[in-house]
N, C-alpha and C positions, 0 to 999 in steps of 0.2 A: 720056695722062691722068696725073694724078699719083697720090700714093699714098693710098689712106683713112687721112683721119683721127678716120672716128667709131668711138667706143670699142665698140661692139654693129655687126657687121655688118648689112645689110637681105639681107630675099629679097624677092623679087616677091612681089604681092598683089593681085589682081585681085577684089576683096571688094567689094561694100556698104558704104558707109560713111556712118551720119548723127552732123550735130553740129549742137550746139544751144549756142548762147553764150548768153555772161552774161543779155543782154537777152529772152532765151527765144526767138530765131531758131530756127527748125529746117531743116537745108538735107540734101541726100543728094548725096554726093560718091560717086567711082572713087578707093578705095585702089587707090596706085601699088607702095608697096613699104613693108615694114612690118619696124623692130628691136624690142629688149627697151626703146629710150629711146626711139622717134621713129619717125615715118612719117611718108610724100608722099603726098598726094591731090591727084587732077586735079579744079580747081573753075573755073568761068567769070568770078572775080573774086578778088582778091587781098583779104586779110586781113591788116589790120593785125597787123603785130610785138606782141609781149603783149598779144595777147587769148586770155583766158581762155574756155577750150570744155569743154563735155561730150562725149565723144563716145561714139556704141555700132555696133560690129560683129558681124555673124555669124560664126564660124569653121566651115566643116564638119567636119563631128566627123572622118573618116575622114584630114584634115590634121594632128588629133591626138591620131592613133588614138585616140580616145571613139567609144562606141554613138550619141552625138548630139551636132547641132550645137552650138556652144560659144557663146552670148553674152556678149561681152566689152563692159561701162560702163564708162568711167573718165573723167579732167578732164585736161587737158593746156594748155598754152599754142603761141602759135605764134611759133614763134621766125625763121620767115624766108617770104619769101610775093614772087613777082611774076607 
């Protein structure tokens, strides 16, 4: 393989993962692996290059060190999908 070139390394993530696009879809994917810019989620159909999403994940607290689970909202685009 060659050498990484994204700026934020990924770790694995085996999380819950729902997003809800522009149009108010709401779908629940398998995060794959997750950086500070960017994650991969396993979906059963590809997603258009810029589309704009919502997405929201659980964290368990004890992955960052908190008394409780961490709920993470935020908007993201999708910058690559097949």
């Amino acid at each position: 393989m060659g050498n990484e070139r994204r700026r934020h390394p990924r770790v694995p993530a085996a999380l819950p993962f729902r997003m809800v696009s522009e149009a108010g879809d709401e779908e629940s994917f398998d995060l794959v692996d997750l950086s500070e810019s960017g994650a991969r989620i396993k979906c059963h159909h590809a997603i258009p290059a810029m589309t704009r999403i919502r997405v929201a994940l659980v964290v368990p607290g004890q992955f960052v060190d908190a008394d409780a689970d961490v709920r993470v909202d935020t908007t993201g685009v999708v910058v690559w999908s097949h």
